[in-house]
Each structure stands twice: as structure tokens, then as C-alpha cells.
C-alpha positions as CSV (number, residue, x, y, z in Angstrom):
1,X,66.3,-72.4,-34.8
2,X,63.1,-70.3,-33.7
3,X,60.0,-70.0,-35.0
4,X,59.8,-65.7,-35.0
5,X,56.4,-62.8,-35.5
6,X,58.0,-60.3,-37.1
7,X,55.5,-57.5,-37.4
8,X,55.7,-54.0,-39.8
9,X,56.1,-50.7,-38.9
10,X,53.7,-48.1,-40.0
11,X,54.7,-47.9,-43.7
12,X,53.6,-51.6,-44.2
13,X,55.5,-54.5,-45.4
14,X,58.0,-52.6,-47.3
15,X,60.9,-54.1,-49.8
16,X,63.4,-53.3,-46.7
17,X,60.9,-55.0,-44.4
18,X,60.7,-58.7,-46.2
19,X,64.6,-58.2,-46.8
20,X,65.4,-57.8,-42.7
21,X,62.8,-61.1,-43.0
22,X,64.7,-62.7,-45.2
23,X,67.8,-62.2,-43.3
24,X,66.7,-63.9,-40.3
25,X,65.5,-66.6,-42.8
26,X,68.8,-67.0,-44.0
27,X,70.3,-68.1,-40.7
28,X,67.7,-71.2,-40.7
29,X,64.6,-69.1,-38.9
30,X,61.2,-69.3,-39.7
31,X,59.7,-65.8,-39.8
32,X,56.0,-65.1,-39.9
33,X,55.2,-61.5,-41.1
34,X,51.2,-61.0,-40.7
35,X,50.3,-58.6,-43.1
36,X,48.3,-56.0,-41.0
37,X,47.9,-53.5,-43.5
38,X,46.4,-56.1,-46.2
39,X,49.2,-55.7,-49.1
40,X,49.0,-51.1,-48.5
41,X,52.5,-49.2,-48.2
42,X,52.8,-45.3,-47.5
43,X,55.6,-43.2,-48.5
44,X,55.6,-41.8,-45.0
45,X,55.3,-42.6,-41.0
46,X,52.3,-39.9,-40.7
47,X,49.8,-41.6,-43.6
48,X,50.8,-45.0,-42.2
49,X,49.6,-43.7,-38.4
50,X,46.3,-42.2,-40.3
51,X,45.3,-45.2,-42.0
52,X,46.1,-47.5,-38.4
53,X,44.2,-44.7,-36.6
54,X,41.2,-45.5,-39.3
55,X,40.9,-49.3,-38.6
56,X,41.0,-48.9,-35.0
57,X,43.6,-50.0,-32.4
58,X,40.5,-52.8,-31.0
59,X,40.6,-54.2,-34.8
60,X,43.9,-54.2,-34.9
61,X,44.4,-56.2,-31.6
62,X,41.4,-58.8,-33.0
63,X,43.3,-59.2,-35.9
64,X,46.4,-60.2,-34.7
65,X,45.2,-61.9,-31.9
66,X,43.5,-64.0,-34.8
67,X,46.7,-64.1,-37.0
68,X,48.5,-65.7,-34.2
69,X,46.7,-68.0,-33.2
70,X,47.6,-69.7,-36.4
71,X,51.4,-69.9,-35.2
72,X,53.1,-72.2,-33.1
73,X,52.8,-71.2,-29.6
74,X,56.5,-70.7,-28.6
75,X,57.4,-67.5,-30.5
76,X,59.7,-65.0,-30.4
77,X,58.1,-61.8,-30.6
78,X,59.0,-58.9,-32.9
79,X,58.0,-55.8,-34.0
80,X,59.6,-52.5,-35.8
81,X,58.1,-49.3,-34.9
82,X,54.1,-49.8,-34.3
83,X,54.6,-53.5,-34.8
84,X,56.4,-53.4,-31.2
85,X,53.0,-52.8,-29.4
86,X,51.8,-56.1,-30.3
87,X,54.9,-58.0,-30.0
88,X,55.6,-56.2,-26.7
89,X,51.9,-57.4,-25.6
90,X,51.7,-60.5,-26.9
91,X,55.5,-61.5,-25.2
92,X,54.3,-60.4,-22.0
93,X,50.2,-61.5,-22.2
94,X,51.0,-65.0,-24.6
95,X,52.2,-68.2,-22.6
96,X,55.1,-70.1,-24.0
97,X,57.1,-66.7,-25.5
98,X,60.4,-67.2,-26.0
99,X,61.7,-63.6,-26.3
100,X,61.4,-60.3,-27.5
101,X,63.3,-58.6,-30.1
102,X,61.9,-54.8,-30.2
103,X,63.1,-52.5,-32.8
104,X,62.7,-48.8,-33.1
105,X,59.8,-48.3,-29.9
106,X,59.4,-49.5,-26.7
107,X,56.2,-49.0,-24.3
108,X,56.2,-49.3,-20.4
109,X,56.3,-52.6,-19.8
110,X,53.8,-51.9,-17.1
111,X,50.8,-51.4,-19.9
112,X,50.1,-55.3,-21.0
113,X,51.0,-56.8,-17.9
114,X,52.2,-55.3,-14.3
115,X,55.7,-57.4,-14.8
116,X,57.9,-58.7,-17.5
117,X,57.6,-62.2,-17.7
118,X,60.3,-65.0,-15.9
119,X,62.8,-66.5,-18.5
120,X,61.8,-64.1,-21.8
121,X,64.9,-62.7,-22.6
122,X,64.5,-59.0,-24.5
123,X,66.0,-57.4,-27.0
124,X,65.5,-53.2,-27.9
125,X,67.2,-51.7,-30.5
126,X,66.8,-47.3,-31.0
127,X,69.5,-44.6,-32.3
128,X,70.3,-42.3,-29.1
129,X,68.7,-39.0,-30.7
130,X,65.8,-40.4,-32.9
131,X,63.1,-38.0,-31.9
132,X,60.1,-41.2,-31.9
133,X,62.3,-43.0,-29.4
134,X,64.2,-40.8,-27.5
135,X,61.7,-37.7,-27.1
136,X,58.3,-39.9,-26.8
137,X,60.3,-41.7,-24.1
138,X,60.5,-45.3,-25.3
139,X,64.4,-44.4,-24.0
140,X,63.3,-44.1,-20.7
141,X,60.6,-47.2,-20.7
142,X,63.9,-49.4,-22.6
143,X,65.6,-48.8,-19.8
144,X,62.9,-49.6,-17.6
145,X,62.0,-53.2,-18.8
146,X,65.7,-54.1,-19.1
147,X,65.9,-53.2,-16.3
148,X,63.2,-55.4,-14.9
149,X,63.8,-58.4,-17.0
150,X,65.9,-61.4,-16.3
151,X,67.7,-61.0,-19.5
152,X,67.7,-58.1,-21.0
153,X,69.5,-55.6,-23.7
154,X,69.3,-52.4,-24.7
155,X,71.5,-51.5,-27.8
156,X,71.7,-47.6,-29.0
157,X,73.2,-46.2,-32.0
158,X,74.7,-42.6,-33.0
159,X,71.8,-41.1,-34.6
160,X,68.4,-39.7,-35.2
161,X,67.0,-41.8,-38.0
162,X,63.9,-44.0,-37.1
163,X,63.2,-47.4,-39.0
164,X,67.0,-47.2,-39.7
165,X,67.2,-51.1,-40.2
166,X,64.7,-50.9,-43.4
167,X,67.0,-50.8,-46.4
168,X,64.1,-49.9,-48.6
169,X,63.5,-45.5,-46.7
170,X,65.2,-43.0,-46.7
171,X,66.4,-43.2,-42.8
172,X,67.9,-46.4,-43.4
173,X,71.6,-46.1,-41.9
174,X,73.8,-49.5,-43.5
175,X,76.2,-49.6,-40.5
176,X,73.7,-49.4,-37.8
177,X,71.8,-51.7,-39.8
178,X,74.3,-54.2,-40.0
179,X,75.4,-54.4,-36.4
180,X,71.8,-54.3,-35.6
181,X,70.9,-57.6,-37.6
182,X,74.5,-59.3,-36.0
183,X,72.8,-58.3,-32.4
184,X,69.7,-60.2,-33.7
185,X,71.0,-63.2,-34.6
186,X,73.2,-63.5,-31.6
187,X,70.3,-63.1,-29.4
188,X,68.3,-65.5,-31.5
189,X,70.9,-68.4,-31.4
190,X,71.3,-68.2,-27.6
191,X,67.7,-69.1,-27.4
192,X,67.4,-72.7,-26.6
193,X,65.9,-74.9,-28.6
């Protein structure tokens, strides 16, 4: 089973969050979710981005960087919404990774490092007409880095909700949802041990 960083998107650690946690739990995982936000929530994406903007993306790197360092050094990386930039860095920057499960976003994979790294397979899941992922082109830098990694997968579903795999908002979609956290937990038990 793998040891997993499962960072929050920018409404915090919400009810949905610790559940999609507690389903990788379930299948005998051991999930670390760093609270980055120190126990805050927001009702919305937009207050969430204000109050990250506030601390300062430097602060936030320090902080995680510090977080994991705590964790055991062969992780799988993963992230919904803003929580992808730091697993997306830390699986291409941190020795030892053992893959990346993206969810919601995607950056270049160009920006941490100038090539994915050998042997980390990848994971990105987005709905084809979410306006964060398709028009702020994390489509098109998906594409890119599966394209570019040994073992890669981009899954897309019919829709435009974002964070539709957190049962606790309003974009949450059940069916997406489901076959997103099947997906997971495929790509998780072909990791080897």
C-alpha cells in the first residue's frame, strides 16, 4: 500500500476533502493531508485564492517544504485544485516520488523541472469544459506532461464543474466522482511496493 500527500484545494480541508481521504484510507493507504490553511474553510474558490494570495506563495512553499519533510520519502504526490502546484513540484523536484495523482489543475510540467521525472507514473483527472482547466489551459499542459512521461494518464469527464470529486460543494458531480476515485485506486495498486 503507499504512503500518499494529499493536499486541499483552495476552500481548505473541507468535509468532502477528508471523505475523498478517507476513501483512499479505506483501501489500506496512508494519507497525509497537511493542513495549509491552519483549520480555515471558504464558501468559495475566489476567498480561498485571496486568503493564499495573503500568505504568500514563498510561505506557502516553506511551509510545505517543512510539512514534508516529516513524511516518508517515497510518496505519491497529490493535490486538488491549488494543492496540485505543490504536489506537481514536489513529484518532479523530491527524490524517491512514486507518482503523481493530479486532480482538477495541471501546470507545464516545464515550471519545477525542465523534464518529468524517469519511472513516476502520473495521473490528471479535469471535466472537458471546466472553465479553470480547460480555458486557463491546464488541458493543454495535461496533455503535455502525459505526453512526456513514461507512464502517464489523462482522464476527462462531460462537464464544467471544478472540484467535482468533493462531495461536501456544490460542483460536486457523484458519477464523475465515483469513476474518478476507481481510476485512483487502480493507479495506486499498480504502484509497486
Amino acid at each position: 500500500m503507499a504512503d500518499i500527500v494529499l493536499f486541499h484545494h483552495a476552500q481548505g480541508q473541507t468535509p468532502g476533502f477528508h471523505a475523498f481521504a478517507d476513501t483512499l484510507r479505506k483501501a489500506g493507504h496512508a494519507v497525509h493531508t497537511p493542513d495549509l490553511f491552519d483549520g480555515r474553510t471558504f464558501s468559495s474558490i475566489p476567498e480561498g485564492l485571496a486568503y493564499a494570495d495573503s500568505i504568500g506563495f514563498d510561505a506557502f512553499q516553506q511551509r510545505v517544504d517543512s510539512l514534508v519533510s516529516e513524511l516518508p520519502e517515497a510518496l505519491v504526490y497529490s493535490g486538488f485544485s491549488i494543492g496540485v502546484i505543490h504536489a506537481q513540484r514536489l513529484a518532479q523536484t523530491r527524490p524517491y516520488a512514486k507518482g503523481a495523482l493530479l486532480f482538477h489543475s495541471c501546470l507545464p510540467h516545464t515550471e519545477s523541472s525542465p523534464a518529468w521525472p524517469e519511472g513516476v507514473p502520473v495521473q490528471i483527472h479535469g471535466m472537458d469544459h471546466d472553465p479553470h482547466f480547460v480555458d486557463d489551459g491546464d488541458i493543454d499542459a495535461a496533455r503535455e506532461l502525459v505526453a512526456h512521461a513514461q507512464s502517464g494518464e489523462l482522464f476527462l469527464y462531460p462537464g464544467d464543474q471544478h472540484c467535482f470529486a468533493d462531495s461536501s460543494l456544490t460542483s460536486y458531480d457523484p458519477a464523475a466522482a465515483a469513476l474518478l476515485e476507481s481510476r485512483t485506486l487502480a493507479f495506486l495498486e499498480r504502484l509497486p511496493a
